[in-house]
C-alpha positions as CSV (number, residue, x, y, z in Angstrom):
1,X,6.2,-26.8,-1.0
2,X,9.2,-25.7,-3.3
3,X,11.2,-28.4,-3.1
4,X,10.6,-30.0,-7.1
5,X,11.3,-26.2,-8.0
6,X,14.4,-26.0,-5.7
7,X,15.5,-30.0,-7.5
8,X,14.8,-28.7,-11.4
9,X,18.4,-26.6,-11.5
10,X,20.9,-24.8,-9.3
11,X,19.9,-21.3,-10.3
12,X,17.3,-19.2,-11.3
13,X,16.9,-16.5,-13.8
14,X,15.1,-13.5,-13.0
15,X,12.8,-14.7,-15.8
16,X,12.2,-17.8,-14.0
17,X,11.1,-16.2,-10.8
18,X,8.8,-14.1,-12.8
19,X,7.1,-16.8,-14.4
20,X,6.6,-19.3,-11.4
21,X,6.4,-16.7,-8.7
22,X,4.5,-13.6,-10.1
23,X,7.7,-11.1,-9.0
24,X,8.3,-8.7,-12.5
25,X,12.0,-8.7,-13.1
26,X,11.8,-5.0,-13.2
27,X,10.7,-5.2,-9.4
28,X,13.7,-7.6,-9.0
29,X,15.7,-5.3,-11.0
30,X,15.0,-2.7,-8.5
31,X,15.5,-4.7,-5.1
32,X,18.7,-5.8,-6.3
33,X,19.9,-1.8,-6.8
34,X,18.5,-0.5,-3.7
35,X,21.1,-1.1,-0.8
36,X,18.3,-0.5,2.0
37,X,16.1,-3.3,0.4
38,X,16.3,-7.0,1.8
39,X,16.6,-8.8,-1.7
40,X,17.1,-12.3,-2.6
41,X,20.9,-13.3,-3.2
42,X,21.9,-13.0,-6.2
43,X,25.3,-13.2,-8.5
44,X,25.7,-12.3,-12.0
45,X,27.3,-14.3,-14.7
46,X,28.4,-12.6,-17.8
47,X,25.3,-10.8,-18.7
48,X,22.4,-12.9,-16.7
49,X,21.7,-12.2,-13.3
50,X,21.3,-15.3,-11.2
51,X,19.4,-16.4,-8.4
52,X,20.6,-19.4,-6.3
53,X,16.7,-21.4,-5.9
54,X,17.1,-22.8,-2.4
55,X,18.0,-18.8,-1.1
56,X,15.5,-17.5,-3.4
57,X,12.5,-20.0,-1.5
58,X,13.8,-19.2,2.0
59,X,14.0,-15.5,0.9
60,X,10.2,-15.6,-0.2
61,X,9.5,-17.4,2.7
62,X,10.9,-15.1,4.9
63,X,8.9,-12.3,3.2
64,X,5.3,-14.2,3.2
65,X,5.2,-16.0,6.5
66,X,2.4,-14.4,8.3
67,X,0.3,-14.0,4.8
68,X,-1.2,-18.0,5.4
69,X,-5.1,-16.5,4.3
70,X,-6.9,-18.2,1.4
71,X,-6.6,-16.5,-1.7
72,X,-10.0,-15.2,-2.6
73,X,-11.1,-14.2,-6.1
74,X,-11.8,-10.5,-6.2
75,X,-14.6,-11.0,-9.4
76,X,-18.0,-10.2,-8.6
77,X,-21.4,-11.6,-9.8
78,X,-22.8,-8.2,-10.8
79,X,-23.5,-7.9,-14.4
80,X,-24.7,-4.5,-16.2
81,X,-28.1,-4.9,-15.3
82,X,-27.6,-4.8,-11.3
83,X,-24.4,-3.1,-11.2
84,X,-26.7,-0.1,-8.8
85,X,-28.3,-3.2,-6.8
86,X,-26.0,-4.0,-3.5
């Protein structure tokens, strides 16, 4: 499933995993602070703070293995005009 994402480098930035995964790196930021909080490994170099990918997938895995529903759009069909109608 992440295995072309896991081949592209060794590391991720927690601007990586923001962009392909949806996680803000403020919400990383504070996983990585809080001691009683499972995060993802990590290691900082110099200023970045990386995230080895391999750990990082069976990390997220870990955290979303009994989430297997369908994603379903929340949008509706209502328009202004029968917003009151149900």
């Amino acid at each position: 499933m992440f295995e072309d994402w896991i081949k592209e480098k060794q590391t991720a930035t927690d601007h990586d995993i923001e962009k392909d995964f949806q996680i803000p790196v403020n919400t990383l930021k504070k996983w990585r602070l809080d001691k009683d909080t499972d995060s993802p490994m990590h290691f900082r170099l110099g200023d970045k703070i990386l995230y080895p990918r391999a750990a990082f997938v069976e990390w997220f895995l870990k955290h979303t293995k009994n989430k297997k529903a369908q994603v379903v759009p929340i949008g509706s069909n209502r328009t202004k005009a029968n917003i009151s109608e149900k």
